[in-house]
N, C-alpha and C positions, 0 to 999 in steps of 0.2 A: 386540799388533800384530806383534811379532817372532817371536811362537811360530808364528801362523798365516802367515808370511811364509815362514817354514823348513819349512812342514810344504807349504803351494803347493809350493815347490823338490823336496821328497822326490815329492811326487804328481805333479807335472810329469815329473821325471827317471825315474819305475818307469814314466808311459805313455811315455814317449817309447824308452823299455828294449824294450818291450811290443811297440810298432810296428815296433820295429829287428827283433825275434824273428820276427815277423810276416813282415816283408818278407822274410828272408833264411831260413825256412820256404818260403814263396814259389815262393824262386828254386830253393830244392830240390825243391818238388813237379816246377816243370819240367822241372827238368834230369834228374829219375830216370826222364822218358820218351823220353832221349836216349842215356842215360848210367849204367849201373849201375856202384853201387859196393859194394866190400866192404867195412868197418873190423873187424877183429880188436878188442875192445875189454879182453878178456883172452883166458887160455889155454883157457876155455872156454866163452868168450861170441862172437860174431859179430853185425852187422848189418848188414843189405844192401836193399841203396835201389835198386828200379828197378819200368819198369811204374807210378806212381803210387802206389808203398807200401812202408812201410818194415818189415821184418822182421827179428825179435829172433829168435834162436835160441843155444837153449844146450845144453850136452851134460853128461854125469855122469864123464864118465872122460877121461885126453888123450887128445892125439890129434894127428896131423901135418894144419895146417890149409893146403888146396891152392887158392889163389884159382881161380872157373870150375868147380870143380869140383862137380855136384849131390850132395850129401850126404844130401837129402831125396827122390832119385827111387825111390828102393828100401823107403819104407814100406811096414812087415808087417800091426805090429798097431796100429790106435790105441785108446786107454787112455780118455781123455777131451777131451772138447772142447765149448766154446762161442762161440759166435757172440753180438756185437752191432752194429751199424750202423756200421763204419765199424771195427769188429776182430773178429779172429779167435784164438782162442789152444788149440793142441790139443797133446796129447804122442804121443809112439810109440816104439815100438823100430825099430830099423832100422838104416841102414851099419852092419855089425860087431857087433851086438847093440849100440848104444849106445843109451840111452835120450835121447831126442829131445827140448825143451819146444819149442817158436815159436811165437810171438803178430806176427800181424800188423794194421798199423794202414796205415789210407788217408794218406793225406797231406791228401785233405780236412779229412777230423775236426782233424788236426795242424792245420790252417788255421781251422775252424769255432769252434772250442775260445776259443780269445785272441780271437775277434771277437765274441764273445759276453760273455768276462769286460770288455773294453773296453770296452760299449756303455752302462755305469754312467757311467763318468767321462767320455766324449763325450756323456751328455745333462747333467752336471752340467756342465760347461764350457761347451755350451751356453748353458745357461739363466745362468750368469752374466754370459758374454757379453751375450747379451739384457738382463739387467739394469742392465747399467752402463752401455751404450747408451742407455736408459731412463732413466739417471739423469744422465749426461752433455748428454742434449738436452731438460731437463727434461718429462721424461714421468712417468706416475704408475709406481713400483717396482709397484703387485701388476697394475694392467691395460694398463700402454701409453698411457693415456689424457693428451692436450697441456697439459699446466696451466699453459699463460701465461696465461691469461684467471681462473683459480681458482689462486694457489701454493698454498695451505693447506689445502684440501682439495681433493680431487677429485670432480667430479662424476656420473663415470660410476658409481665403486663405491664412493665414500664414504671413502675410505680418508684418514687425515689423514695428510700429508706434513711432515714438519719440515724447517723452515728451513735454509737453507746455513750459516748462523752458530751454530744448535743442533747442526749435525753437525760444526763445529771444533772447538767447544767441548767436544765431548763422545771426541771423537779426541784 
């Protein structure tokens, strides 16, 4: 009882983590069609969020990094790249001979991704809500079905119901 009490809290507290990422994902897709920004993440990594997408860019050698300034308007050669639904990731040479990588990601996908991984533990939440419901207004656990008229079993699907005093007993 106390193992699965701890283990609800942990699954609770990682969706509830989940949602918060979500939301505040969210508020950054908006605000990058307001609002671009740069982070410096190191000396030769940058990310910049505007337009509805977020872009990684990295470089091979320093370099003095000038917020505003296009560093990618001057590609020569590109080397490789591919494309999937929602990213982009290609390299090149370019400003200064610097060899160039940038992957860029929509901010959708960023949003699609978590509401996909979520949609496991909101049908299992769900469905035990449902059940406890079901079990609180004595109705049958597997169909719903009213068994004031029948406690001991149920008539729609057969299913045997044990008694309130067999489930303390047994708790």
């Amino acid at each position: 009882m106390g193992v699965r009490r701890i283990g609800r809290y942990i699954f609770n507290g990682f969706t509830i983590l989940s949602l918060l990422l979500l939301l505040a994902t969210a508020c950054l897709w908006v605000r990058s069609h307001f609002i671009a920004d740069d982070l410096l993440l190191s000396d030769r990594t940058l990310c910049k969020s505007s337009s509805g997408r977020v872009v990684l860019i990295a470089w091979n050698r320093e370099m003095v990094y000038v917020p505003g300034e296009d560093y990618l308007a001057e590609r020569q050669v590109e080397e490789s790249s591919w494309h999937l639904p929602g990213i982009e990731h290609f390299r090149f040479v370019g400003f200064r001979e610097i060899r160039w990588t940038v992957t860029v990601f929509r901010w959708w996908l960023l949003i699609a991704v978590p509401c996909v991984l979520l949609l496991p533990a909101l049908l299992v939440a769900l469905r035990h809500r449902r059940k406890s419901r079901w079990q609180r207004n004595g109705l049958c656990p597997t169909c719903g079905y009213d068994l004031r008229a029948t406690p001991e079993r149920c008539p729609e699907c057969g299913t045997a119901v044990p008694s309130k005093s067999k489930m303390l007993n047994v708790q």
